[in-house]
C-alpha positions in Angstrom: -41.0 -2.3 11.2 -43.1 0.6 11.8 -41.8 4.0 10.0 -41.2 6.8 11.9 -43.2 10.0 11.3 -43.9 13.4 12.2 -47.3 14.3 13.2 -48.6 17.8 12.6 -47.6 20.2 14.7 -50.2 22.0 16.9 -50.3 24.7 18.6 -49.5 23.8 22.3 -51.3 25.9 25.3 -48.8 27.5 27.5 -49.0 26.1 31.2 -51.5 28.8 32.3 -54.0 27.4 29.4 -54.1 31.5 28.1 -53.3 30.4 24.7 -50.9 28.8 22.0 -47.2 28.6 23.2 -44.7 29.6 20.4 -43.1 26.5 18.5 -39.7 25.5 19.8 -37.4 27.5 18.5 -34.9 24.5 16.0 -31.3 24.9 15.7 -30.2 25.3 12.0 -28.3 22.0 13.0 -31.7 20.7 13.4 -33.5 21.8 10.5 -30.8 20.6 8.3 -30.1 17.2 9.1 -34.3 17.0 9.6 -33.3 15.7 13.2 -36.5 16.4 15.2 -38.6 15.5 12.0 -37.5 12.6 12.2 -38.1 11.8 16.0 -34.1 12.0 16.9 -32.1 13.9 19.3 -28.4 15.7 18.9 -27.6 13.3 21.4 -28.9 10.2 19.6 -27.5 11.1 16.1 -23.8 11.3 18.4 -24.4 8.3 20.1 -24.9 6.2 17.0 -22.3 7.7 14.7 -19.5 6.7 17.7 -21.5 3.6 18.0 -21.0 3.1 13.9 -17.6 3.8 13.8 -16.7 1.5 16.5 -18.4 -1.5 15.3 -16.3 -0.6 11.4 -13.3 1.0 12.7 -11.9 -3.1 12.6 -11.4 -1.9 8.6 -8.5 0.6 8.8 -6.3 -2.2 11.1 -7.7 -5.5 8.4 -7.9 -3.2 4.7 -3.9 -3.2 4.9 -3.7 -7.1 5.4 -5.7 -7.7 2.7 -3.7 -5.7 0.0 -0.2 -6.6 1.3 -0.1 -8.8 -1.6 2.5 -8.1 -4.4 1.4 -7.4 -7.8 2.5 -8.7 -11.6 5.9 -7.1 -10.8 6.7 -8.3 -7.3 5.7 -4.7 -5.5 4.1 -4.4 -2.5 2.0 -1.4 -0.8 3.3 0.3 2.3 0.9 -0.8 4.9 1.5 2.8 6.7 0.3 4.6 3.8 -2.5 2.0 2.5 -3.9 2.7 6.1 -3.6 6.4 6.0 -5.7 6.0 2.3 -8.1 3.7 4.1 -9.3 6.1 6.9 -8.9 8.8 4.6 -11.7 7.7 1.9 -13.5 5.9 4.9 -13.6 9.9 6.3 -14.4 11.5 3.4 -16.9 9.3 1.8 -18.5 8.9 4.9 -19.0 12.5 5.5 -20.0 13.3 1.7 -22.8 10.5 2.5 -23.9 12.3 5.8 -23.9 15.9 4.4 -25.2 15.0 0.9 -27.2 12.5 1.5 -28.4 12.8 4.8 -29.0 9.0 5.8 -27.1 7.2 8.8 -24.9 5.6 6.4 -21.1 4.9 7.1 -19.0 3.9 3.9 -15.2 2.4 4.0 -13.1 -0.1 1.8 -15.7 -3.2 1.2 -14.0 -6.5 1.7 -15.5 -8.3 -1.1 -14.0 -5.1 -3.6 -10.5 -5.5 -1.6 -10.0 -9.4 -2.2 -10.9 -9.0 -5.4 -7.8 -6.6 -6.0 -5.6 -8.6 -3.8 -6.2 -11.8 -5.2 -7.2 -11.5 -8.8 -6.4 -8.0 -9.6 -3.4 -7.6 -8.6 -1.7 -11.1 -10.0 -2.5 -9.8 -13.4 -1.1 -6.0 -13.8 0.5 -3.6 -11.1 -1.3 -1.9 -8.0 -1.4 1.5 -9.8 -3.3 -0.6 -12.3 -5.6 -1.9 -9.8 -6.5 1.3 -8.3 -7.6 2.3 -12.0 -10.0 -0.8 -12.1 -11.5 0.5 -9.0 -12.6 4.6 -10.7 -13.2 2.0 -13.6 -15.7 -0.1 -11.6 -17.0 3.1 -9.6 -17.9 5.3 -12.8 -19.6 2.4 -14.2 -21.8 1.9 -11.0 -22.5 5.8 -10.9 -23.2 5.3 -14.8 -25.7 2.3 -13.9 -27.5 4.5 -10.6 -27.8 7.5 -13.3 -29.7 5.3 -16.4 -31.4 3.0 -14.2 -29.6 0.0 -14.8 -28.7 -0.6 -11.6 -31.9 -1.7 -10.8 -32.8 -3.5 -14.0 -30.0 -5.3 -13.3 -30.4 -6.2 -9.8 -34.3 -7.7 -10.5 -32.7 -9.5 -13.4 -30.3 -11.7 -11.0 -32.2 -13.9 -8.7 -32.2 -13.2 -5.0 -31.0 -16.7 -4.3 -27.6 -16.1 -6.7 -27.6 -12.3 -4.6 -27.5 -14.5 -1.6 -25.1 -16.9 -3.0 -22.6 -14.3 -4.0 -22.4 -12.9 0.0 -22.0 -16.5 1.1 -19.1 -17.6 -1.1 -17.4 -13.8 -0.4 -17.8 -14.6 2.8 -16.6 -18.4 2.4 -13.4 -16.9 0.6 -12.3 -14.2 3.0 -12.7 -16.8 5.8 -9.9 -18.8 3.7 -7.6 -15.8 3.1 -7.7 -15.5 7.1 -6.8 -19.0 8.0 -3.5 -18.8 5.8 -3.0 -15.2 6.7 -2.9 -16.7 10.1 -1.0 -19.7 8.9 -3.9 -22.2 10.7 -4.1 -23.7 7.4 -1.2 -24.2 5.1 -0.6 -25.8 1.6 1.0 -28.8 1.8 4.4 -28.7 -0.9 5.2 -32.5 -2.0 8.9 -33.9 -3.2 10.6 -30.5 -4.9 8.3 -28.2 -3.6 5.2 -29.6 -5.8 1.5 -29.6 -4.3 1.3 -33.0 -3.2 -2.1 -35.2 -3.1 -3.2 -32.9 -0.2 -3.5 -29.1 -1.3 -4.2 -27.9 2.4 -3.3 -28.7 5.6 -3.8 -27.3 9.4 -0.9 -25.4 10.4 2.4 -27.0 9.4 2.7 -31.1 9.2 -1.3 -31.6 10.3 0.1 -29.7 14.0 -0.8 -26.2 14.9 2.6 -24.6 15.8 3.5 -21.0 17.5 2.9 -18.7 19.5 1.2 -16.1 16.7 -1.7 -19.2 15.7 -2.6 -19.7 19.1 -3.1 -15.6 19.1 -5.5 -16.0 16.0 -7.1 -18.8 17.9 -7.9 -16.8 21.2 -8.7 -13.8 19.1 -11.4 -15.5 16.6 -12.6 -16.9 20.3 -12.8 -13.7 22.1 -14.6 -12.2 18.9 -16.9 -14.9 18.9 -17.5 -14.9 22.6 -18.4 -10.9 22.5 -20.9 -11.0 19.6 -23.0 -13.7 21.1 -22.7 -11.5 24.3 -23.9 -8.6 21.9 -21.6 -6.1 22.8 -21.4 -3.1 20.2 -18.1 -2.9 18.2 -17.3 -6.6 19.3 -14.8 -7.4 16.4 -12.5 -3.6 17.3 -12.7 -4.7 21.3 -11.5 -8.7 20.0 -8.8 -7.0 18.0 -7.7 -4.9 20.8 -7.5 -7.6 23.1 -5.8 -10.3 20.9 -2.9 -7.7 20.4 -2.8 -7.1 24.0 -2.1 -10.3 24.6 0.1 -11.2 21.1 2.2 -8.6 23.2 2.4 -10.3 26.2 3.6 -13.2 24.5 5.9 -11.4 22.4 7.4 -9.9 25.2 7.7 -13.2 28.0 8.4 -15.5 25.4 11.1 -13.3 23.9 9.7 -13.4 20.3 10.9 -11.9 17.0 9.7 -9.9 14.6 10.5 -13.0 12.6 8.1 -15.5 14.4 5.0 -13.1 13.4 6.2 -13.8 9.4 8.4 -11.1 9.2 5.4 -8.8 8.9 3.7 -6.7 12.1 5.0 -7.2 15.8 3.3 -6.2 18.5 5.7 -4.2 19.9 5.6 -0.1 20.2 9.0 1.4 18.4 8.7 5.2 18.2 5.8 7.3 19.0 2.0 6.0 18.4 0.9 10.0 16.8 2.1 10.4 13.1 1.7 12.8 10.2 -0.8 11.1 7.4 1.3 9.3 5.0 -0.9 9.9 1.4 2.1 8.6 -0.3 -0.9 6.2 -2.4 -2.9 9.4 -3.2 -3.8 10.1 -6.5 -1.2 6.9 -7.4 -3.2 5.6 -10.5 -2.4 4.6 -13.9 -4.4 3.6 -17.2 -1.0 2.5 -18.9 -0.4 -0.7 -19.8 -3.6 -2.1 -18.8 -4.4 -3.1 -22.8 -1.2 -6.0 -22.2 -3.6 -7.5 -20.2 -6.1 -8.0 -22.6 -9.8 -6.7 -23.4 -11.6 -9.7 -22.3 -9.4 -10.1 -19.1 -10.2 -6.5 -18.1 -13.9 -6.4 -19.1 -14.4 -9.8 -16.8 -12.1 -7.9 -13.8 -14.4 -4.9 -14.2 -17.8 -6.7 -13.7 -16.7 -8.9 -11.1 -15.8 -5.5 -9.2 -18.9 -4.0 -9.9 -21.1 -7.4 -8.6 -18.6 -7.2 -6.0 -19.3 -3.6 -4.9 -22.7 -3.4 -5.6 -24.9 -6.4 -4.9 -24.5 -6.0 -1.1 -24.8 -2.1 -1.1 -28.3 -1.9 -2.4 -30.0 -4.3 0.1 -27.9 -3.0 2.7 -29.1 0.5 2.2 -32.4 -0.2 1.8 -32.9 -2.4 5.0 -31.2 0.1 7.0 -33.4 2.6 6.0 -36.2 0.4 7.0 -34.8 -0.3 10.1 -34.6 3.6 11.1 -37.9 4.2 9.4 -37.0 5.9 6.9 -37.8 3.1 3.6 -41.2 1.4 3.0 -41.7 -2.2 2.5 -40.9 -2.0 -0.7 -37.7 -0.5 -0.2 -38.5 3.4 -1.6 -37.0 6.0 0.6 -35.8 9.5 0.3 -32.8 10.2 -1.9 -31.9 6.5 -2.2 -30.6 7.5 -5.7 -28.4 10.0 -4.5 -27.1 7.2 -1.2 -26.9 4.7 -4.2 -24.8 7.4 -6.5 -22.8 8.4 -3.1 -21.7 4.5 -2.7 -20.7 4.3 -6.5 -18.7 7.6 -6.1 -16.7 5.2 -3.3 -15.3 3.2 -5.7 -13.9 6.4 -7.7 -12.7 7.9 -4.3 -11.1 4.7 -3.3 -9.2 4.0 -6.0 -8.2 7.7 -6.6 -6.9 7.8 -2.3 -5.2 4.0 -2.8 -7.6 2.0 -0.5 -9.4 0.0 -2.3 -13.6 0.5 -3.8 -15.8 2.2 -1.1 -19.3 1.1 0.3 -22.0 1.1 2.5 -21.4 -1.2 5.6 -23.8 -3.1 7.2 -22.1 -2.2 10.8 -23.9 1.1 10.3 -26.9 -0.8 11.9 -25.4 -0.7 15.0 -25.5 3.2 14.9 -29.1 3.1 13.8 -29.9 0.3 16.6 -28.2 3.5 19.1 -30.7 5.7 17.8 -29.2 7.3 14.8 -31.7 8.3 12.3 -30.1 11.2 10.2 -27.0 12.3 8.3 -25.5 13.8 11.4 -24.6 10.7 12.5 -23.0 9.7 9.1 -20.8 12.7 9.8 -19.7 11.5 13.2 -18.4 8.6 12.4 -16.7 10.0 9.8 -15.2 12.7 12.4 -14.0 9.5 13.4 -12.4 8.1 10.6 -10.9 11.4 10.6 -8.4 10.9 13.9 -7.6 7.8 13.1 -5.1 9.3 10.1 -3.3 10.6 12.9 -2.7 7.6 14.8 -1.7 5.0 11.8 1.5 4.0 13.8 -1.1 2.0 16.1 -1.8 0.0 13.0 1.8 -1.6 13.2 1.5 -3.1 16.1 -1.0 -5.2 15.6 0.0 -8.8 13.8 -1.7 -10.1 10.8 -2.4 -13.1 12.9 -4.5 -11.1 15.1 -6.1 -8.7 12.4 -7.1 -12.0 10.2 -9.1 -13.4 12.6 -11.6 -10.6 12.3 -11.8 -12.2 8.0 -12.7 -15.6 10.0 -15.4 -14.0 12.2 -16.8 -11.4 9.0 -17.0 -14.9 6.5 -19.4 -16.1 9.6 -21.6 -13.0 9.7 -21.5 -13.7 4.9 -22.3 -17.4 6.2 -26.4 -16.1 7.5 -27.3 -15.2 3.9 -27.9 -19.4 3.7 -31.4 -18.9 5.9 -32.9 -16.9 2.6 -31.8 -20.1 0.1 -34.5 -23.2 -0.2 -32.4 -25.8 -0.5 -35.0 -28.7 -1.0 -35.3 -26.8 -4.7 -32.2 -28.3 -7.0 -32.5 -25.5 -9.4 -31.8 -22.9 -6.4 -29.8 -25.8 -5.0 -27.0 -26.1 -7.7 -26.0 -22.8 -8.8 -25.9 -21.7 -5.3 -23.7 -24.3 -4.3 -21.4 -24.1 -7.1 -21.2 -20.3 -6.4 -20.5 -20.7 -2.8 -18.0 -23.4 -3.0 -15.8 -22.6 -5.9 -15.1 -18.8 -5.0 -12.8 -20.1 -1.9 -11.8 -23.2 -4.1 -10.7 -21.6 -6.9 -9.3 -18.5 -5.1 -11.5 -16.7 -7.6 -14.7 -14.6 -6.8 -15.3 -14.1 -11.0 -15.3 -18.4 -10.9 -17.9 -18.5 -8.5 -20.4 -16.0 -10.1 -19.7 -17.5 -13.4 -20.4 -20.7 -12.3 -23.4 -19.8 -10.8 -24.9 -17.9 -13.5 -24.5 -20.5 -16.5 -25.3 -23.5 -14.1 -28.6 -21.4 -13.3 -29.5 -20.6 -16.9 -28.6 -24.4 -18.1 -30.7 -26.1 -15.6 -34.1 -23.7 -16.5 -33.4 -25.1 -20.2 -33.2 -28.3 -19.4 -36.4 -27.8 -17.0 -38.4 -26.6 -20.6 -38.3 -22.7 -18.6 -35.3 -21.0 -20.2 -37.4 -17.7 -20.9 -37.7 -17.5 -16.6 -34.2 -16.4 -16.5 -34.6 -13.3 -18.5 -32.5 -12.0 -21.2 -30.0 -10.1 -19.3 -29.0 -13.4 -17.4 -28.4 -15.5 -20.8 -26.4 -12.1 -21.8 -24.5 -12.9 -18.9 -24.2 -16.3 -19.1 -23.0 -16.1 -22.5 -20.3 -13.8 -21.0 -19.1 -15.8 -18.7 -18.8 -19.2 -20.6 -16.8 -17.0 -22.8 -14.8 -16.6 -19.4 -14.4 -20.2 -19.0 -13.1 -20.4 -22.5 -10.9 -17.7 -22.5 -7.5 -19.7 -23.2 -9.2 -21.7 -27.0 -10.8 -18.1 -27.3 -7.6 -16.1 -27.2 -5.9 -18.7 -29.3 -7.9 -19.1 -32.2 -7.7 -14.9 -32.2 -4.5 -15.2 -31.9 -3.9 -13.0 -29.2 -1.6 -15.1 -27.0 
């Protein structure tokens, strides 16, 4: 894509030709954000921030979903105050990344960061714990922007495993929406033991209620809108599937109880509420050793893969697209966006939402015409008002929410076009990556697969020093993973 740039400004002849006209006069809006420099308009920059934030604002109504989960000790989050914390970091990270950083870049809780504390995190140590792993996770990123490492570390992973990692995420929170939904169901033999047939579609092989058929005709809708390319298609599909969730609820006199006991779409009180920061500031470092070094050195990194392989590329090709980056990637202050998006893993887990990072949705801002900061700060303007209207967030079913994790795993899904598949040494550790992060229920599984499979078949193809020596550091690590239960008993620990 061509880059953007200013030519040099010339004096212009006044329209009697008697000599140079004075330069326009610039707003100090204008000279801040660098808007005419970089061939924008106020009305542009506004435009695509409210264009950004609709095509994201789908994460305050789905973050909640995803980390309704209950932790080691059977407690759950509020999903009131868990959406208050995740418009509040969206707002504030968002706006730190317009101001500071001056890019058209909008941040909010990452999905791939949020399963990971749901499903893995969470299982082994309490929320409070959780939110710790995620300042953990987002030091360590800032720690790897500030040496260098980042990058090092990033060239040192093949582009195909990068690829890989996006498709099984995406593979994996395409599951988590089918049973959120209850579309697919484990299948409980004699006693309430897994019989021969883990999985199931809906209950007994029959989809059954109202609530599925909502998921259905919202995934549809969803679906239908984004091949119609209409901006902020997955918000619009989540609107409309609660509208009509509610009409069902209402002429098929439904429960609270048919939706699982969880969100109804029905309105009880008023839709305006004060913020709820009752997760602010609600993290703890104690008793995180029970869990054991190796456990929480293995959570850490597979937060940090989680949080960061996607952010890098995703910056860099936006700022491509709004000619701002080069082909090979180098644009202004890209250490600073990359330090920003690592500082969103500290400010989620700090505010109770889960790590921070850049979304991709902010190309539909930059595809409006957004090209500077100021429209970072819009959208996070936007962010802003939606603290005051969490109530809305009630009344919209999980059934209808999860099937925005259904159409998102579809978007993950493209990353396949980059992977040559007629090459078994891409081949296989792709695969294995891809398929055992929604098989195992485990996104560390996946990448650990991946990475010693990788290493393994170079050796055994006589080119073992291709991979480099930070992947054998890492495959070493993770077969150490795999062996964690012999490991731990010949130290004695458990």
């Amino acid at each position: 894509m061509t880059q953007s740039r200013v030519e040099p400004e010339t004096p212009a002849q006044d329209a009697a030709g008697s000599g140079p006209r004075p330069p326009a006069r610039r707003s100090r809006l204008d000279r801040y954000f660098h808007i005419s420099e970089r061939d924008s308009t106020l009305a542009r920059e506004v435009r695509g921030g409210i264009t950004t934030f609709m095509a994201m604002a789908y994460i305050v109504l789905l973050n909640p979903v995803i980390l309704s989960v209950p932790d080691a000790e059977g407690a759950t989050l509020d999903a009131g105050q868990v959406t208050t914390a995740t418009a509040f970091a969206a707002a504030a990270t968002t706006l730190v990344m317009g101001i500071a950083g001056n890019v058209p870049l909008a941040l909010a809780a990452g999905l791939g960061v949020s399963a990971v504390l749901a499903f893995q995190v969470a299982p082994e140590m309490t929320w409070p714990n959780a939110f710790a792993m995620c300042v953990i996770y987002g030091a360590v990123i800032i720690l790897l922007v500030v040496t260098g490492l980042r990058r090092l570390i990033m060239d040192a992973i093949p582009a195909a495993m990068k690829h890989a990692i996006t498709m099984g995420i995406g593979l994996f929170v395409t599951l988590i929406g089918l049973v959120q939904a209850g579309f697919v169901t484990s299948m409980p033999g004699p006693g309430g033991v897994a019989g021969a047939k883990p999985v199931q579609l809906g209950t007994s092989d029959l989809l059954t209620g109202w609530p599925v058929l909502c998921f259905a005709v919202t995934v549809l809708l969803i679906f239908a809108l984004q091949v119609r390319r209409v901006p902020g298609a997955i918000l619009i599909g989540i609107v409309g599937g609660t509208v009509v969730a509610g009409l069902v609820h209402h002429f098929a006199g439904l429960g609270k109880k048919d939706w699982g006991g969880r969100n109804a779409p029905e309105i009880s009180g008023s839709l305006v509420s004060t913020p709820d920061f009752g997760l602010f500031g609600k993290v703890s470092f104690d008793g995180m050793a029970d869990v054991g070094a190796v456990t929480v050195g293995v959570i850490v990194f597979t937060l940090v893969l989680a949080g960061f392989f996607d952010a890098i590329g995703t910056i860099i090709g936006i700022g491509q697209q709004a000619g701002l980056a080069d082909r090979e990637g180098r644009m202004p202050g890209l250490s600073k966006a990359l330090a920003i998006d690592g500082a969103g893993g500290v400010a989620g887990g700090i505010a109770g939402a889960s790590g921070q990072t850049v979304f991709v949705e902010s190309t539909a801002g930059v595809g409006d015409g957004a090209r500077t900061g100021l429209a970072s700060v819009v959208t996070g303007l936007g962010f802003s008002l939606c603290l005051f209207f969490t109530p809305l967030a009630q009344i919209i079913p999980t059934q209808v929410a999860a099937a925005a994790l259904v159409v998102i795993g579809a978007m993950m899904m493209t990353s396949a076009r980059h992977i040559d598949w007629n090459d078994p040494a891409t081949a296989i550790p792709v695969f294995l990556t891809t398929v055992l992060m929604p098989f195992t229920y485990s996104i560390t599984a996946g990448i650990a697969a991946g990475c010693v499979s990788y290493v393994l078949i170079k050796a055994v193809q006589g080119r073992w020093r291709e991979p480099g020596r930070l992947m054998w550091v890492l495959a070493a690590v993770f077969l150490a993973y795999f062996a964690l239960s012999p490991i731990e008993g010949w130290l004695g620990v458990r």
